[in-house]
N, CA, C and O of each residue as an XYZ file, in Angstrom:
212
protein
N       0.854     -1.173      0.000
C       0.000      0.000      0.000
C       0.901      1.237      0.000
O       1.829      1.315      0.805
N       0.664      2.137     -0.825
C       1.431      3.187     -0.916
C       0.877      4.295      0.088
O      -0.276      4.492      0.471
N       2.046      4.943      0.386
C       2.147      6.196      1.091
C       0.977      7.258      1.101
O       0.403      7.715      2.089
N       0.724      7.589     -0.453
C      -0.353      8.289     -0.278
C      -2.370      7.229     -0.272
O      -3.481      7.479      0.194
N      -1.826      6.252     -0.974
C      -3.186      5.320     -0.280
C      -3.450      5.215      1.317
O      -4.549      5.557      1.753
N      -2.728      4.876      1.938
C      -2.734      5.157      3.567
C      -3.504      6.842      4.252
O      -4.233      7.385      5.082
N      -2.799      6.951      3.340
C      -3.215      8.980      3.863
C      -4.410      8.680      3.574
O      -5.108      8.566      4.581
N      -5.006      8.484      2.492
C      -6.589      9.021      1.987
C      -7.421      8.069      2.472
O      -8.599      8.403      2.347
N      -7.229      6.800      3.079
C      -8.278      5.909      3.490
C      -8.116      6.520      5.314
O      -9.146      6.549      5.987
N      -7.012      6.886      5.835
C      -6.799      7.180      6.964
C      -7.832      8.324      7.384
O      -8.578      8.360      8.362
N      -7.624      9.394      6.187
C      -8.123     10.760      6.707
C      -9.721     10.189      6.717
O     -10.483     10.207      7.684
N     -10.000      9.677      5.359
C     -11.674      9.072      5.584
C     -12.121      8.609      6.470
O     -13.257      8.960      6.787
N     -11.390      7.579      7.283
C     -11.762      7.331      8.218
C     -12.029      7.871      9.318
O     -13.094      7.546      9.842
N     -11.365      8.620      9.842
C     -11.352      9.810     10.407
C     -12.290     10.529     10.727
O     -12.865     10.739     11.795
N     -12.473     11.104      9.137
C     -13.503     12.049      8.955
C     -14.908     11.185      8.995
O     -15.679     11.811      9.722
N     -15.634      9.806      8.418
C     -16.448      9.260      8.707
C     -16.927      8.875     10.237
O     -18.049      8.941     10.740
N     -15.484      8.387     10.872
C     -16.071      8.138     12.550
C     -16.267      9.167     13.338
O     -16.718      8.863     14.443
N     -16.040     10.521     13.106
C     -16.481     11.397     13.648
C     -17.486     12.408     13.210
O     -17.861     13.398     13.839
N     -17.940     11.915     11.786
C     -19.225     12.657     11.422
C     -20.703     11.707     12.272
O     -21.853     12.058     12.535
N     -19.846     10.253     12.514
C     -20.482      9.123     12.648
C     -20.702      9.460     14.127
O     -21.425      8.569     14.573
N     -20.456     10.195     14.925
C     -20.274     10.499     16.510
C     -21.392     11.874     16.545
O     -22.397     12.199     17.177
N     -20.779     12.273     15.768
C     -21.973     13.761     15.788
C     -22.881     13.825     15.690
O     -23.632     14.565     16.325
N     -23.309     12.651     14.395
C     -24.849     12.363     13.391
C     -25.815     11.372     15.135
O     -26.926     11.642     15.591
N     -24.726     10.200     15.686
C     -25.281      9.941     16.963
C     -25.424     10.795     18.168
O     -26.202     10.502     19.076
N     -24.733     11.764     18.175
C     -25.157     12.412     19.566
C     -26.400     13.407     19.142
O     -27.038     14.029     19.991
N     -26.633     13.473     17.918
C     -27.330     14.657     17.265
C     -28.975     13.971     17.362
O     -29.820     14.628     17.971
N     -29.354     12.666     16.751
C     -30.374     11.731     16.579
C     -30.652     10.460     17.045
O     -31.601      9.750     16.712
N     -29.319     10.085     18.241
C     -29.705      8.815     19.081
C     -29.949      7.982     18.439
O     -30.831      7.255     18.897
N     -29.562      7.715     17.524
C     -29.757      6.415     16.682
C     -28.403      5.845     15.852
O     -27.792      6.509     15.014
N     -28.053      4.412     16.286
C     -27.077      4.020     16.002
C     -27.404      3.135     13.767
O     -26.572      2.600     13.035
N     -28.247      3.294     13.627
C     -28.162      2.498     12.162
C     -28.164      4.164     11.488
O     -27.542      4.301     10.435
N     -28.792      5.295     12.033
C     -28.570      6.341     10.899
C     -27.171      6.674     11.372
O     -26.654      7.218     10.396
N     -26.268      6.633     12.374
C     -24.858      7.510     12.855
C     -23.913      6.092     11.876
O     -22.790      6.327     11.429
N     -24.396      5.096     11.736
C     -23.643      4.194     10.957
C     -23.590      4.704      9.164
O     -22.571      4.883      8.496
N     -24.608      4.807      8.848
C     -25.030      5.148      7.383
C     -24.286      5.679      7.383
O     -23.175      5.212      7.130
N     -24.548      7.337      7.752
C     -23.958      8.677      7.825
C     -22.319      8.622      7.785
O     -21.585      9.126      6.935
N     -22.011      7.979      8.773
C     -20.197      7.602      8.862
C     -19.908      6.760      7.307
O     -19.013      7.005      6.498
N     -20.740      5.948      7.240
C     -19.877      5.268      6.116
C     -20.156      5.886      4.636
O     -19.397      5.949      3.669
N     -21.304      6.256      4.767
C     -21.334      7.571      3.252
C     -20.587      8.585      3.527
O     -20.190      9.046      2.457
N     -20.135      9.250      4.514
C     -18.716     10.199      4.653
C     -17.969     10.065      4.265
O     -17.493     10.864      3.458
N     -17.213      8.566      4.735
C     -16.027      7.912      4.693
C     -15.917      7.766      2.972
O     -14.916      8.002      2.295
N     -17.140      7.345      2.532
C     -16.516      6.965      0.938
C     -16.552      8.509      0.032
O     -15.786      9.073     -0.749
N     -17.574      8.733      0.489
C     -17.306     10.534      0.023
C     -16.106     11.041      0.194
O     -15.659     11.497     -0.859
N     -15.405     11.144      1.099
C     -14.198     12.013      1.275
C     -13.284     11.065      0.713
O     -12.463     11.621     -0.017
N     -13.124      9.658      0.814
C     -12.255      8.815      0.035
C     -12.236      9.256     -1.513
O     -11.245      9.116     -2.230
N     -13.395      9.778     -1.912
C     -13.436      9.720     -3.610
C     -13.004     11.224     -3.756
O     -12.650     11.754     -4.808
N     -13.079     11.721     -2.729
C     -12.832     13.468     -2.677
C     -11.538     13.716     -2.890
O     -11.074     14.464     -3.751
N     -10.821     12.931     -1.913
C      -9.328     13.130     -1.779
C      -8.694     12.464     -2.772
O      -7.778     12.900     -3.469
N      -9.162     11.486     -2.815
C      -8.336     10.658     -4.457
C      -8.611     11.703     -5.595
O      -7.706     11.574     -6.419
N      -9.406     12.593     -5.944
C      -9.457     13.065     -7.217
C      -8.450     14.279     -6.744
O      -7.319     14.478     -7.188
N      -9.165     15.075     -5.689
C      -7.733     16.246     -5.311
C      -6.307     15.989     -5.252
O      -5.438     16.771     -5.639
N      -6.053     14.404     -4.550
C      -4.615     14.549     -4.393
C      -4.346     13.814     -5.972
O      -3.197     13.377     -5.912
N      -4.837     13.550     -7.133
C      -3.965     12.822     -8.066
C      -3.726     14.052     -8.755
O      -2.987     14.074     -9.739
């Protein structure tokens, strides 16, 4: 796995488990704070792959 693959699945992650924390403290519900995190996570994954190439 390359250097910058690490970065961009890292930052997604990141950024998904803590949209995923907010979306739950916001609506008490653990299947929408799941959704929410993992449509982040691939959003910003596809975000950062097109910015950083």
């Amino acid at each position: 796995m390359s250097q910058r693959t690490a970065l961009i699945l890292f930052i997604a992650v990141v950024t998904g488990v803590g949209f995923g924390v907010i979306t739950f403290l916001a609506k008490k519900s653990y299947p929408d704070a799941v959704r929410d995190g993992l449509f982040v996570a691939a959003a910003c994954a596809v975000g950062l792959h097109n910015l950083i190439d």
